[in-house]
Each structure stands twice: as structure tokens, then as C-alpha cells.
DRENTORKOL-3810 file (N, C-alpha, C; in nm, 4 decimals):
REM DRENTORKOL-3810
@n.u->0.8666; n.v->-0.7531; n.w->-0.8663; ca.u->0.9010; ca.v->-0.6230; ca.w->-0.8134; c.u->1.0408; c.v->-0.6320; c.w->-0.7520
@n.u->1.1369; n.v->-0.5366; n.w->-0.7917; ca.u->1.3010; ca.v->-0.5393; ca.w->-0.6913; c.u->1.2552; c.v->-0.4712; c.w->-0.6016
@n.u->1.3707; n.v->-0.5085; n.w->-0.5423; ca.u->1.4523; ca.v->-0.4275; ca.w->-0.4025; c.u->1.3669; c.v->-0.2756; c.w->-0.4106
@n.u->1.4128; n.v->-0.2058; n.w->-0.5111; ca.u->1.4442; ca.v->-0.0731; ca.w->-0.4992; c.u->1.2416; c.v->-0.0395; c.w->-0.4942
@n.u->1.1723; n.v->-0.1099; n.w->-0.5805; ca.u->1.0393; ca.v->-0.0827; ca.w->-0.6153; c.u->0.9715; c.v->-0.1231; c.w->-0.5119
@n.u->1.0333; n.v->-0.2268; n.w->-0.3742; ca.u->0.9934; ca.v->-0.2485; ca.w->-0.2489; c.u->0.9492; c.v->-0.1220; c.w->-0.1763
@n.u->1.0896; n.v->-0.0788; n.w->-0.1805; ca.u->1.1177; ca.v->0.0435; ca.w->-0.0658; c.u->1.0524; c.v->0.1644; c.w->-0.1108
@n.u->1.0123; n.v->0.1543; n.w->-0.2690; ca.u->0.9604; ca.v->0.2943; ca.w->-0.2596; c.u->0.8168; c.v->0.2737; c.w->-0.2554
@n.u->0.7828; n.v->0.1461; n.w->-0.2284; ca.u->0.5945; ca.v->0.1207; ca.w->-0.2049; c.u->0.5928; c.v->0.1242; c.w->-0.0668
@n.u->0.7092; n.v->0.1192; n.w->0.0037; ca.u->0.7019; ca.v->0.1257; ca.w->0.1534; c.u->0.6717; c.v->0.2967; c.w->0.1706
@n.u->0.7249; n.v->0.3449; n.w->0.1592; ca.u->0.7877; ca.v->0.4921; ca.w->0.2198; c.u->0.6798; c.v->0.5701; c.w->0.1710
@n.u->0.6712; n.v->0.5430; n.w->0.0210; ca.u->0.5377; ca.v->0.6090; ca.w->-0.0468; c.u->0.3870; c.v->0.5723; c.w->0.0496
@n.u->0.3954; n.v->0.4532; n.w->0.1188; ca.u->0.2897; ca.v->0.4309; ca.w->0.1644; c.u->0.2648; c.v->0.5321; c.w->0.3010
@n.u->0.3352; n.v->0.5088; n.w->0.3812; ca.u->0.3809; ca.v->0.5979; ca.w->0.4397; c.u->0.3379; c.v->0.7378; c.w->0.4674
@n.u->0.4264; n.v->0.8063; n.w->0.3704; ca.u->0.3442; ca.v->0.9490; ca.w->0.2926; c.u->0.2224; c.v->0.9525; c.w->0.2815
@n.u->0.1621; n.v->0.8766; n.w->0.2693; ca.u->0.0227; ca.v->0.8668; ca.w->0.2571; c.u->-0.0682; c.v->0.8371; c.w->0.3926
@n.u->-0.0159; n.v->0.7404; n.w->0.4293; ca.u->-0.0595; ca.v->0.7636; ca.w->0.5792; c.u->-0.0430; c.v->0.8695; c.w->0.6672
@n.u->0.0219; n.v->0.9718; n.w->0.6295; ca.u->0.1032; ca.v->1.1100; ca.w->0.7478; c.u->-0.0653; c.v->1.1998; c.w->0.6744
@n.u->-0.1041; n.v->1.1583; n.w->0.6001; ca.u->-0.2150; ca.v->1.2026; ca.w->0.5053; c.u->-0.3595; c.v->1.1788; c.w->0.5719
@n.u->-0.3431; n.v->1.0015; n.w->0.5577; ca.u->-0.5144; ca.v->1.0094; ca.w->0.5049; c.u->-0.5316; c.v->0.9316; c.w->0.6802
@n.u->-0.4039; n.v->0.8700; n.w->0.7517; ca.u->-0.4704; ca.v->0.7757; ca.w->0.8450; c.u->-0.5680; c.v->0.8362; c.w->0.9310
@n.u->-0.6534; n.v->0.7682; n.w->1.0045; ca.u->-0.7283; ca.v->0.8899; ca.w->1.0906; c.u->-0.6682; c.v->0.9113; c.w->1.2392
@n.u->-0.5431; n.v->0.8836; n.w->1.2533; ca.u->-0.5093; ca.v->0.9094; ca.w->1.3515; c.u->-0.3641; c.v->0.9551; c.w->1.3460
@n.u->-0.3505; n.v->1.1010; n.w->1.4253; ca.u->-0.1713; ca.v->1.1437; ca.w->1.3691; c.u->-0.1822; c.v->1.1688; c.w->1.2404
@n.u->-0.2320; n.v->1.2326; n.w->1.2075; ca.u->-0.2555; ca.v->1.2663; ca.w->1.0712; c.u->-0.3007; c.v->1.3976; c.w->1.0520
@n.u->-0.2690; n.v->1.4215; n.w->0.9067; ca.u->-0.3758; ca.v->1.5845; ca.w->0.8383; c.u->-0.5062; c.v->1.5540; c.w->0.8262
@n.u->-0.5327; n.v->1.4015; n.w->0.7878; ca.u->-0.6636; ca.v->1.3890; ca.w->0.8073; c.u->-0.7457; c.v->1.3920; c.w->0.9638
@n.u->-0.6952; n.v->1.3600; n.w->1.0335; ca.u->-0.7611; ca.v->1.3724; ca.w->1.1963; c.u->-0.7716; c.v->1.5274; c.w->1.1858
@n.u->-0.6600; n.v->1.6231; n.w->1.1683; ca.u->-0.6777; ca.v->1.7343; ca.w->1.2151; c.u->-0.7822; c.v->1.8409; c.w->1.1194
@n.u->-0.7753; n.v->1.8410; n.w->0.9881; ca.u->-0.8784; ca.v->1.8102; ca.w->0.9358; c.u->-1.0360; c.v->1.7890; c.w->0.9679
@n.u->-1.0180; n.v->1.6766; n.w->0.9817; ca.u->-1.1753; ca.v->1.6113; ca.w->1.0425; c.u->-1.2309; c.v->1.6735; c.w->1.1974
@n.u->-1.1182; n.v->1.7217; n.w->1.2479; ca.u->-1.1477; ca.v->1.7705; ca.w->1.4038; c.u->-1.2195; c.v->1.9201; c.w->1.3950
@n.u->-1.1114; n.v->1.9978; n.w->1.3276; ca.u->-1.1343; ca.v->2.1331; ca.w->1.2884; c.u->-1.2470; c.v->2.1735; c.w->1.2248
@n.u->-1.3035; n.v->2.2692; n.w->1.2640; ca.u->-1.4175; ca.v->2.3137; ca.w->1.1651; c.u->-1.3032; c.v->2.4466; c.w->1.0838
@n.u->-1.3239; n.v->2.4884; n.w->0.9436; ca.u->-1.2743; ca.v->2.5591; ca.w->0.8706; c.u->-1.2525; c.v->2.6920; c.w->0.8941
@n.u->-1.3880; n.v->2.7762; n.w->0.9587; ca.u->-1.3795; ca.v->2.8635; ca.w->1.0155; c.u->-1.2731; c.v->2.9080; c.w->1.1375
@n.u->-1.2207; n.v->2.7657; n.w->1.2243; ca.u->-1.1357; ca.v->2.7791; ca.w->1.3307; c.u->-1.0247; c.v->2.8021; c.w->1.3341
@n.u->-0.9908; n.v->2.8001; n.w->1.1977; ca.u->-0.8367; ca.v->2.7994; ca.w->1.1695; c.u->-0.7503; c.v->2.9205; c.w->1.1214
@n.u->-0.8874; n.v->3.0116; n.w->1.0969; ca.u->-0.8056; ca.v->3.1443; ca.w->1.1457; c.u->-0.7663; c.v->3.2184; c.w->0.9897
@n.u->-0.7182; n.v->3.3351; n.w->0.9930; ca.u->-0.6968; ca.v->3.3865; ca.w->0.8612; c.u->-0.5697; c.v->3.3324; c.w->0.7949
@n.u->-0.5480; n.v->3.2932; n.w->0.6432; ca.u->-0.4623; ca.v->3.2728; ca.w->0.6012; c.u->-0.3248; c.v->3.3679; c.w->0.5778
@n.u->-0.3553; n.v->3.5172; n.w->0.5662; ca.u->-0.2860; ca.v->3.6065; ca.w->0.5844; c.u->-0.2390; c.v->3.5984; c.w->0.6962
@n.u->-0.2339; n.v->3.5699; n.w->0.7998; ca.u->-0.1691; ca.v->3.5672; ca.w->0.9612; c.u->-0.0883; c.v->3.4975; c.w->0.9537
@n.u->0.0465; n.v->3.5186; n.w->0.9410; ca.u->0.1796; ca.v->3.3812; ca.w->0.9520; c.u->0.1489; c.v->3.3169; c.w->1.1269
@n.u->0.1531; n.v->3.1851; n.w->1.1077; ca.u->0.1045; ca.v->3.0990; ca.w->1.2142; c.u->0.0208; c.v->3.0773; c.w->1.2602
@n.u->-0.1364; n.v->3.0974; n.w->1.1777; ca.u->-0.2476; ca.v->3.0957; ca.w->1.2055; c.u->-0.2591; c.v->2.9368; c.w->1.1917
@n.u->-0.3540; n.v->2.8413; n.w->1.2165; ca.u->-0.4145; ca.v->2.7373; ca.w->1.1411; c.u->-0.3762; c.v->2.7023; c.w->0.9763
@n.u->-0.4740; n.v->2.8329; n.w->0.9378; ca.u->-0.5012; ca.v->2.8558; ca.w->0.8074; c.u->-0.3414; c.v->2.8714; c.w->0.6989
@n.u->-0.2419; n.v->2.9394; n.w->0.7858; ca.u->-0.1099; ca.v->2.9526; ca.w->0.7199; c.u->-0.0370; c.v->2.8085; c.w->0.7000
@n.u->-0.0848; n.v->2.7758; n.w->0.8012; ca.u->-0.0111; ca.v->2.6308; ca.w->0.8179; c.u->-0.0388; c.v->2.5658; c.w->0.7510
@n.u->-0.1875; n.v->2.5372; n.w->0.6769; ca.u->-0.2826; ca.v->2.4377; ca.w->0.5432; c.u->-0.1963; c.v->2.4850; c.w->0.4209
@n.u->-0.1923; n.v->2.6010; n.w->0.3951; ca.u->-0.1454; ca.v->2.6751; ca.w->0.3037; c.u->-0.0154; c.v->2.6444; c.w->0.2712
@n.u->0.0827; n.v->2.6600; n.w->0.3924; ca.u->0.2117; ca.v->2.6532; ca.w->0.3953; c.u->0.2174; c.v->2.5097; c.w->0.3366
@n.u->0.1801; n.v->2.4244; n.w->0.4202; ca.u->0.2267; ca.v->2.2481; ca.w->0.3638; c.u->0.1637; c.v->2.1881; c.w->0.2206
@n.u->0.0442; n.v->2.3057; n.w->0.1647; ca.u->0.0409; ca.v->2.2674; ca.w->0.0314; c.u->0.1176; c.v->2.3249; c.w->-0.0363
@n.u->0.1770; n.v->2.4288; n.w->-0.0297; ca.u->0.2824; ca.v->2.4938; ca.w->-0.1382; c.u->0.3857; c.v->2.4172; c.w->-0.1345
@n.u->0.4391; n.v->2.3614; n.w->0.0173; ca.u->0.5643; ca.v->2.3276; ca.w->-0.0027; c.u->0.5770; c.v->2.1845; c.w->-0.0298
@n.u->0.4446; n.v->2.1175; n.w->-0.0028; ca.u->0.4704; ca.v->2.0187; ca.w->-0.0676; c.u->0.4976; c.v->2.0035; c.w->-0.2566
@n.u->0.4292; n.v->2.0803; n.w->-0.3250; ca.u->0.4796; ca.v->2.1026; ca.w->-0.4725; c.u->0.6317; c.v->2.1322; c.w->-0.4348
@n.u->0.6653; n.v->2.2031; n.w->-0.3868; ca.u->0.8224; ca.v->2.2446; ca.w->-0.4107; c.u->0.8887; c.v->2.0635; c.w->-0.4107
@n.u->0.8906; n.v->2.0370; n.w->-0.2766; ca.u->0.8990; ca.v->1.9037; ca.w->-0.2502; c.u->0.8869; c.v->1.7350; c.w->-0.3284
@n.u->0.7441; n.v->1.7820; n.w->-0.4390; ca.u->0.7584; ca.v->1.7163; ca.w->-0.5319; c.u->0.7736; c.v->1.7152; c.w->-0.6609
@n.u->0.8424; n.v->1.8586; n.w->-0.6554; ca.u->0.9384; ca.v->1.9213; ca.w->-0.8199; c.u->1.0455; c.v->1.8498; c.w->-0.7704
@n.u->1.0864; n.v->1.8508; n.w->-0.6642; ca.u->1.2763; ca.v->1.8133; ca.w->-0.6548; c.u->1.2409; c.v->1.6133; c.w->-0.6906
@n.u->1.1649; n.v->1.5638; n.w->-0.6232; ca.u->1.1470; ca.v->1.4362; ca.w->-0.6745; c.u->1.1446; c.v->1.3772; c.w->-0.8185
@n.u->1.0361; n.v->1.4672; n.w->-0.8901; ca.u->0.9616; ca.v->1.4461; ca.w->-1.0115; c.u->1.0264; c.v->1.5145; c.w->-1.1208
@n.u->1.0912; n.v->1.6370; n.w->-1.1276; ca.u->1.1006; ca.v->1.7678; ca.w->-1.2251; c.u->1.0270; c.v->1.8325; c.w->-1.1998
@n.u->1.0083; n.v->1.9670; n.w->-1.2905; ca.u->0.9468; ca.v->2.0479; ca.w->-1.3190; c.u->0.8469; c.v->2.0530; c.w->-1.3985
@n.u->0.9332; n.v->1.9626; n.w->-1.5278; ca.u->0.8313; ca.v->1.8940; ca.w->-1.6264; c.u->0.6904; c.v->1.7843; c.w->-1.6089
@n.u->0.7267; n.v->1.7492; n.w->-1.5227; ca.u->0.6176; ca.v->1.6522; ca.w->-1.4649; c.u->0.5064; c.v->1.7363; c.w->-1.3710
@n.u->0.5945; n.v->1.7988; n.w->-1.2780; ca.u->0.4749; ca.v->1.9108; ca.w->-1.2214; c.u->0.3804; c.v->1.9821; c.w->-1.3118
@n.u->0.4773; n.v->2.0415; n.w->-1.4340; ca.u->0.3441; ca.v->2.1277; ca.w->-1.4637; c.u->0.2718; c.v->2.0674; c.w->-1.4634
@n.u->0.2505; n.v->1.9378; n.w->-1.5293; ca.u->0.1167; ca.v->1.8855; ca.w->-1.5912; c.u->0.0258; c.v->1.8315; c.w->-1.4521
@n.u->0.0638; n.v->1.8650; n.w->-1.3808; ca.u->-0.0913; ca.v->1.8926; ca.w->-1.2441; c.u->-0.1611; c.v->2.0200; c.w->-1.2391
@n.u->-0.2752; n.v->1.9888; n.w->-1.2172; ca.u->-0.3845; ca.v->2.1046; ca.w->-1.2184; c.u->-0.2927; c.v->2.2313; c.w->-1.1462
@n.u->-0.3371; n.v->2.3446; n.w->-1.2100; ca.u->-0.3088; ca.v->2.4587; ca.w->-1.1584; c.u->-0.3780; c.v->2.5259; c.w->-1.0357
@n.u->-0.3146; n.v->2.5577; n.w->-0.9722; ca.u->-0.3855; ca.v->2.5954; ca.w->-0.8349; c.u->-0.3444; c.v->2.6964; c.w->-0.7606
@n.u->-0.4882; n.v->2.7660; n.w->-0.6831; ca.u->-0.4576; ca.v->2.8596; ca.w->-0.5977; c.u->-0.4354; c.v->2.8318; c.w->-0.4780
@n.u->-0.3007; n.v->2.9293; n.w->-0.4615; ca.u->-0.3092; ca.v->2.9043; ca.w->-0.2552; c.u->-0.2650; c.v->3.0117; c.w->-0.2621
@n.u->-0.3897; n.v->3.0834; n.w->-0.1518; ca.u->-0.4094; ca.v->3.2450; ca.w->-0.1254; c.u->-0.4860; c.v->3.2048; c.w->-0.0010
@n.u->-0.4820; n.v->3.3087; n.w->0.0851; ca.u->-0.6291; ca.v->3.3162; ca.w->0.2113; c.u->-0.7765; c.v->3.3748; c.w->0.1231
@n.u->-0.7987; n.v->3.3984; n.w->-0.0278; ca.u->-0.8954; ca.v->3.4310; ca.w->-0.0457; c.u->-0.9300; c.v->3.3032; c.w->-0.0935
@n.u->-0.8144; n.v->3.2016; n.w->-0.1847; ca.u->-0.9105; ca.v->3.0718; ca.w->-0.2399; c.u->-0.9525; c.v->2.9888; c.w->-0.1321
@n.u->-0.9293; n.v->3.0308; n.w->0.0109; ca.u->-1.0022; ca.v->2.9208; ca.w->0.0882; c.u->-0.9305; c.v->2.8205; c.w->0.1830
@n.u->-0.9183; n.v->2.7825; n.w->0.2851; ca.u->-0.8535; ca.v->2.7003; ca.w->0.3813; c.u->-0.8828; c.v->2.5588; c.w->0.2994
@n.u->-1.0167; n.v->2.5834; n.w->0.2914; ca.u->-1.1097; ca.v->2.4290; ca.w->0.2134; c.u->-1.0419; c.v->2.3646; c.w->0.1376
@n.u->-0.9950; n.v->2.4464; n.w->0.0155; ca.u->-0.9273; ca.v->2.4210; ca.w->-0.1278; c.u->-0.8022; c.v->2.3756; c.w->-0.0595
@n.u->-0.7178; n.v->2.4501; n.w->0.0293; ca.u->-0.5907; ca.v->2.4124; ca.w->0.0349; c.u->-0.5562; c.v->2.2644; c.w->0.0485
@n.u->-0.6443; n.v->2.2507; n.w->0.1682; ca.u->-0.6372; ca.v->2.0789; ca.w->0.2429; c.u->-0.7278; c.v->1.9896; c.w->0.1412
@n.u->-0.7924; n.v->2.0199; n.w->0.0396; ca.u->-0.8194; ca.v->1.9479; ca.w->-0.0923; c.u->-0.7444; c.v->1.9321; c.w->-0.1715
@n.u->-0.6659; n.v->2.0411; n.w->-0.1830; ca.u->-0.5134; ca.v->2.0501; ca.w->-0.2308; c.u->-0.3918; c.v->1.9417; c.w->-0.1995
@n.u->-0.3915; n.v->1.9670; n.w->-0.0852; ca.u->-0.2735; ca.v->1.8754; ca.w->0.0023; c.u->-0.3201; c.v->1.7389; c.w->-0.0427
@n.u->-0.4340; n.v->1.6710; n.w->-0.0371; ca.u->-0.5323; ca.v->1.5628; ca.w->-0.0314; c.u->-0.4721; c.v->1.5248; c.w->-0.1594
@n.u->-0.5393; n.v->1.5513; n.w->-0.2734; ca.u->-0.5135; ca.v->1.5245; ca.w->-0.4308; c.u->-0.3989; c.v->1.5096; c.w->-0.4460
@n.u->-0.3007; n.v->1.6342; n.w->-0.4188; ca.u->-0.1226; ca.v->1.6443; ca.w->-0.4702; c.u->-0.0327; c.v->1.4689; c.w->-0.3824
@n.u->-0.1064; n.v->1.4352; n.w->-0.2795; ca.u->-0.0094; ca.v->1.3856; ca.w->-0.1897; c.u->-0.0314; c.v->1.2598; c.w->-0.3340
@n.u->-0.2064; n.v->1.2266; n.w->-0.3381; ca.u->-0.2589; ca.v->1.0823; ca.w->-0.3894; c.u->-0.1872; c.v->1.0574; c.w->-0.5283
@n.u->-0.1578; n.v->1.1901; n.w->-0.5745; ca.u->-0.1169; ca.v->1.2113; ca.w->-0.7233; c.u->0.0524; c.v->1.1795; c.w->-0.7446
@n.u->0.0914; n.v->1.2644; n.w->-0.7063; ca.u->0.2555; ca.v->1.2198; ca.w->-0.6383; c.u->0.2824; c.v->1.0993; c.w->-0.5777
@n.u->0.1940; n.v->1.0154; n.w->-0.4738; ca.u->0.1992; ca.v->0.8457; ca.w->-0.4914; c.u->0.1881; c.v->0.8056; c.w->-0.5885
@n.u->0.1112; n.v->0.7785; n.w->-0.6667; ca.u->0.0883; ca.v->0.7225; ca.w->-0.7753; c.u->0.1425; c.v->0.7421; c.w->-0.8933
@n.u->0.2068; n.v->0.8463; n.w->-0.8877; ca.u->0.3434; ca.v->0.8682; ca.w->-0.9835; c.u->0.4413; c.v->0.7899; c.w->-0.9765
@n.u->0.5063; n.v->0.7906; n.w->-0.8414; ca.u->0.6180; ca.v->0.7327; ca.w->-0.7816; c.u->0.6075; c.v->0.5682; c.w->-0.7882
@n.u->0.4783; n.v->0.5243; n.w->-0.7320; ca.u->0.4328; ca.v->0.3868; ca.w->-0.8077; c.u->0.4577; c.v->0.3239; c.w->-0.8870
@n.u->0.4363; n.v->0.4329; n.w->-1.0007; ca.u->0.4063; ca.v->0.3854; ca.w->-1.1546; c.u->0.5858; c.v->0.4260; c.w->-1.1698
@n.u->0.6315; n.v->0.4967; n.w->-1.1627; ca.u->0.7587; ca.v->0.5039; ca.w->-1.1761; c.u->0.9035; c.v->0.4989; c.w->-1.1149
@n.u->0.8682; n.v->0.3824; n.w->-1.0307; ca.u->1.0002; ca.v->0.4133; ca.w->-0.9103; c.u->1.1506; c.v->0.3869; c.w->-0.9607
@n.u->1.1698; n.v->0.3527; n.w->-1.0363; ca.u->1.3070; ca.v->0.3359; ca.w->-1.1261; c.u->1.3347; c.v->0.5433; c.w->-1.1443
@n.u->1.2015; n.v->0.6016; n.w->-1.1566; ca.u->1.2591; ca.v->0.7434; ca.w->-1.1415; c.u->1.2598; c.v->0.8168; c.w->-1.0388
@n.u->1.2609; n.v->0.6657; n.w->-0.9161; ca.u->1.2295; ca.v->0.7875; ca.w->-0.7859; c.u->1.4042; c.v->0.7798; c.w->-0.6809
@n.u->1.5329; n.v->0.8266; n.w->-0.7337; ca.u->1.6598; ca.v->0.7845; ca.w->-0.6863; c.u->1.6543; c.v->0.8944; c.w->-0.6193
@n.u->1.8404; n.v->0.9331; n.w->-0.6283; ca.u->1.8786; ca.v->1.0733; ca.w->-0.5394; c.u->1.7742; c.v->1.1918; c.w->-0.6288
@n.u->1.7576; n.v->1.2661; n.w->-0.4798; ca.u->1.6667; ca.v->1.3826; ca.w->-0.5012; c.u->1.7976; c.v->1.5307; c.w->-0.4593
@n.u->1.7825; n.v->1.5943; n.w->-0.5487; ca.u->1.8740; ca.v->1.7472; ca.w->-0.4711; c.u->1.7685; c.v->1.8175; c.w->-0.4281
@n.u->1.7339; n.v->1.8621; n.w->-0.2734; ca.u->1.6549; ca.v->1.9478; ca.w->-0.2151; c.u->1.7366; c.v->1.9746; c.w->-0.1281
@n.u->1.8456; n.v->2.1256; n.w->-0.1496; ca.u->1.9017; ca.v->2.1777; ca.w->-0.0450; c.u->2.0246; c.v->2.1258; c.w->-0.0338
@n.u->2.0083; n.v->1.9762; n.w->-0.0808; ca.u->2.1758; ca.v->1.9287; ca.w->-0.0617; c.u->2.1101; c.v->1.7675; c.w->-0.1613
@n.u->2.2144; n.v->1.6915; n.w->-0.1711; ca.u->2.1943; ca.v->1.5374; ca.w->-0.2362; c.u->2.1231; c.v->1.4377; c.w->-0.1217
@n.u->2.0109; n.v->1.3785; n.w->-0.1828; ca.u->2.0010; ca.v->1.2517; ca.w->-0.0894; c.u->1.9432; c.v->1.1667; c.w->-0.1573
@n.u->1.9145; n.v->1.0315; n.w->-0.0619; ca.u->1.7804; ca.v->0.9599; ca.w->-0.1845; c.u->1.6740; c.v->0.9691; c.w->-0.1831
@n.u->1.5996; n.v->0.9321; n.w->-0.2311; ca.u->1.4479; ca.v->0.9475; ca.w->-0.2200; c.u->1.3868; c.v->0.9154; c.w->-0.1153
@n.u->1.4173; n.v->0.7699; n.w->-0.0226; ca.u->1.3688; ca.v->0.7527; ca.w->0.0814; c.u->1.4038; c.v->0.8530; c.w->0.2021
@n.u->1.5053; n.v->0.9450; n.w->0.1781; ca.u->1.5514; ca.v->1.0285; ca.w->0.2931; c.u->1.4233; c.v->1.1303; c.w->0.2795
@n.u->1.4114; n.v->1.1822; n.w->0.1214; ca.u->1.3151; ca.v->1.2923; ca.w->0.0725; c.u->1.2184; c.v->1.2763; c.w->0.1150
@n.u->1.1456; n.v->1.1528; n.w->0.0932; ca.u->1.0216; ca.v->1.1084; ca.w->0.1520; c.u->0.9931; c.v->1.1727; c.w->0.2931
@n.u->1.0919; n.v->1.1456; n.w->0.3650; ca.u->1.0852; ca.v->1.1100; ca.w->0.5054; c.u->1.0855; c.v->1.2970; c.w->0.5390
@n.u->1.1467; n.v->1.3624; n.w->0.4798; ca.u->1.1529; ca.v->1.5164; ca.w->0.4799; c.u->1.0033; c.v->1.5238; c.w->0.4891
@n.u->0.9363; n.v->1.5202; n.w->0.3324; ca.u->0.7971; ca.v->1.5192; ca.w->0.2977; c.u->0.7195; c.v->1.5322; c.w->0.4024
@n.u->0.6896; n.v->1.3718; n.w->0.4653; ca.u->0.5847; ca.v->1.3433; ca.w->0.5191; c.u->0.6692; c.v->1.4061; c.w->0.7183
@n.u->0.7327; n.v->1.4185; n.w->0.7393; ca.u->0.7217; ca.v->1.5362; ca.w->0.8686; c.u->0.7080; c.v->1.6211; c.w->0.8591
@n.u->0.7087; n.v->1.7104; n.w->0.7478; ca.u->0.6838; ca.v->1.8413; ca.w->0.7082; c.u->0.5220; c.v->1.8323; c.w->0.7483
@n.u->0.4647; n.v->1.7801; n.w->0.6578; ca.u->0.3475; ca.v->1.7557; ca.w->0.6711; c.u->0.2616; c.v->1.7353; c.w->0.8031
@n.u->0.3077; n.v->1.6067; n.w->0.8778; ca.u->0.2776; ca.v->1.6055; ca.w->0.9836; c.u->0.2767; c.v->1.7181; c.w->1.1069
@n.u->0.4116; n.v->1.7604; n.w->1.0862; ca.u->0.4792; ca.v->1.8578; ca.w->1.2262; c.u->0.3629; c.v->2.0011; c.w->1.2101
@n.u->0.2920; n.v->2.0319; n.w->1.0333; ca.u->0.2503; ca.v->2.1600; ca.w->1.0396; c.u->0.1221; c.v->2.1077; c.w->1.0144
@n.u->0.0510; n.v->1.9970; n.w->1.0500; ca.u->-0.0723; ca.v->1.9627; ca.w->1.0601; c.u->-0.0547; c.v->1.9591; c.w->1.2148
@n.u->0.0033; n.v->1.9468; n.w->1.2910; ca.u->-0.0085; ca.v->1.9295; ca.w->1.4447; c.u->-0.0034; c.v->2.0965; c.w->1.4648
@n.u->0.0673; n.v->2.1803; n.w->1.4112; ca.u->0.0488; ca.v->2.3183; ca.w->1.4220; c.u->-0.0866; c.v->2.3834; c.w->1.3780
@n.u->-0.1220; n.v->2.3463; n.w->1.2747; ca.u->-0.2421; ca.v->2.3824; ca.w->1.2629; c.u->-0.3695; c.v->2.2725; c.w->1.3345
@n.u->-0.3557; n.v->2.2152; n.w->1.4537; ca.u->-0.4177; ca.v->2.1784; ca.w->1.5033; c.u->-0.4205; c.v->2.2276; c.w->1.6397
@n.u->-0.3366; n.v->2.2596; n.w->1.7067; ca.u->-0.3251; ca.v->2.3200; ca.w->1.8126; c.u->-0.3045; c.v->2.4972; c.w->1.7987
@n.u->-0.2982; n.v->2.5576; n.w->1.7015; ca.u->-0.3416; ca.v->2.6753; ca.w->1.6712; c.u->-0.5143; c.v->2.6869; c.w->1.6787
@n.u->-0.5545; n.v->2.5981; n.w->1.6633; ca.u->-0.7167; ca.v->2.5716; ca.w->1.6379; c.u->-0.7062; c.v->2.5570; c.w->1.8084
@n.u->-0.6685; n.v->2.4741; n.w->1.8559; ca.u->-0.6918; ca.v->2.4293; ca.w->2.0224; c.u->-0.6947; c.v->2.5875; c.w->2.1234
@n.u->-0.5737; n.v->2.6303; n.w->2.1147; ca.u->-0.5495; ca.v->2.7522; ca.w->2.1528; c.u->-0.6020; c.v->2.9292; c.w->2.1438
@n.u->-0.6201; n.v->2.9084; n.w->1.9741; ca.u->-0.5756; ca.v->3.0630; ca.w->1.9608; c.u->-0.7345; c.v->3.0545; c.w->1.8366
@n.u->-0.8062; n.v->2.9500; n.w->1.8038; ca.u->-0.8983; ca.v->2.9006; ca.w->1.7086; c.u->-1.0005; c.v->3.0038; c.w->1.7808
@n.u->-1.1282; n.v->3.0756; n.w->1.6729; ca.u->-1.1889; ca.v->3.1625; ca.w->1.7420; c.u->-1.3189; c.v->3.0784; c.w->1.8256
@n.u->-1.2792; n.v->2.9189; n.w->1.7737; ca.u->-1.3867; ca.v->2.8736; ca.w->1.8849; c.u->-1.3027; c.v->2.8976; c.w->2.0290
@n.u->-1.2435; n.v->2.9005; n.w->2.0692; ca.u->-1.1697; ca.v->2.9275; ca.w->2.2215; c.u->-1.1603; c.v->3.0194; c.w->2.2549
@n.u->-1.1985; n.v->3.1579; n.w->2.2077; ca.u->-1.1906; ca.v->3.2489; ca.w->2.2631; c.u->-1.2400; c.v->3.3213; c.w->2.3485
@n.u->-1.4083; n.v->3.2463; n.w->2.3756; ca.u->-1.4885; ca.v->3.2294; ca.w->2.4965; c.u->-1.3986; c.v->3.2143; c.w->2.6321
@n.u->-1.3353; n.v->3.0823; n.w->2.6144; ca.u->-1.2616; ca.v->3.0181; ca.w->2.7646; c.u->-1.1588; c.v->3.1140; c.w->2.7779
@n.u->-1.1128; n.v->3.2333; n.w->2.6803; ca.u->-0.9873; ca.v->3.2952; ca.w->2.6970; c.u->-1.0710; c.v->3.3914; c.w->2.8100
@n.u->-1.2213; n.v->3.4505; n.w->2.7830; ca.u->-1.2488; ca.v->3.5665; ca.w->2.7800; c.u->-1.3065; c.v->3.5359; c.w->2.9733
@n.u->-1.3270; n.v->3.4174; n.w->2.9878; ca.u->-1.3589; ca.v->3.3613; ca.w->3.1201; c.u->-1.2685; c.v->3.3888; c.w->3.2717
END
């Protein structure tokens, strides 16, 4: 394995941990949340917008890595507030595991990425997985706060 196929099993790993670890993670917040708590997906800044939001943009995120051409060929998918909070973060789940394992299998194609401006991949990465993180902590404390389990202690 080179240099370059090092760094992208590092970073890729990474990404994956902002994912699945159970702590600081989409998976903690996830696992904390019940589905119902997270509020309508139609509401910009609900819970539910926030699941939504970081699965769409993660595809955007891993067209600029991969192509376009490579995206299509992942399952087609809905993200709406009618297909479900559920689906989304099943969504996020699959796309992240799928997009590792691309990058894996192909890191000689994982160089400069153009998203917004030129960088390399390890910068992209690093975009990726705070994106991820920063709007899994939003949709976790949207649940803490404003989640309709709390609305008892509001009403107190």
C-alpha cells in the first residue's frame, strides 16, 4: 500500500467513525432519539430537517469526490418528510459505508476534489465528516429542546 492509499484509509476511516462510533456521533444521536422526537421534516431546523439535510448533502459531497457517473449507480432514493426520518438516517448509514468502500477500492481516484473551490481529498473528507457531525449534534439538541418529548417540562 503507498503513501497516498495510507492517508486515504486514514481519513476514510474517520468518516466513518463521525458515523457509526457510539460516541460523538450520528450513531449516538440516532440511538438516543426516538423518531417521533425529531419533529417534522418540512420545518427548516427541526431534528428531522437536519437527518434529511446531511443525507442529501452528503450525495452532493460524494458526486464532487466520485462523479456523477459513479453516483448514479447507487440506489435511488427518497428524501422528503413523507419518506420518513427512518429512511433518511438509513440513508446516511448505507451512502457513508458505500462511499468508503469505494474510496478503498479506489484511492488512486480519490485526489483534488472541486467543491466550491479546488482541494484534496483529505481536505474534502474533513468538509464531509463535520458536516455530518455539526448537523447530527443539531439534530440532537433540537430533540433535547424543542423534541415533542419536552414539551411537558416547557408546559411546567
Amino acid at each position: 500500500m503507498n503513501e497516498h492509499a495510507i492517508r486515504v484509509q486514514a481519513v476514510v476511516g474517520q468518516l466513518l467513525a463521525s458515523v457509526q462510533e457510539p460516541w460523538e456521533s450520528l450513531r449516538q444521536t440516532l440511538d438516543k432519539h426516538d423518531w417521533a422526537d425529531m419533529g417534522d421534516g418540512a420545518t427548516v431546523g427541526s431534528g428531522a430537517w437536519h437527518l434529511l439535510h446531511i443525507a442529501e448533502v452528503f450525495r452532493i459531497h460524494a458526486k464532487a469526490v466520485m462523479g456523477a457517473e459513479e453516483l448514479d449507480r447507487w440506489p435511488a432514493i427518497e428524501l422528503s418528510p413523507e419518506a420518513g426520518v427512518e429512511h433518511a438516517g438509513a440513508t446516511v448509514r448505507a451512502d457513508v459505508e458505500r462511499f468508503a468502500a469505494w474510496c478503498l477500492e479506489h484511492p488512486e481516484q480519490c485526489g483534488q476534489v472541486t467543491h466550491g473551490e479546488d482541494m484534496p481529498f483529505e481536505e474534502m473528507l474533513g468538509v464531509m465528516l463535520r458536516h455530518i457531525v455539526w448537523h447530527a449534534a443539531a439534530v440532537h439538541y433540537w430533540c433535547l429542546w424543542k423534541g415533542p418529548g419536552n414539551r411537558k417540562q416547557d408546559q411546567a
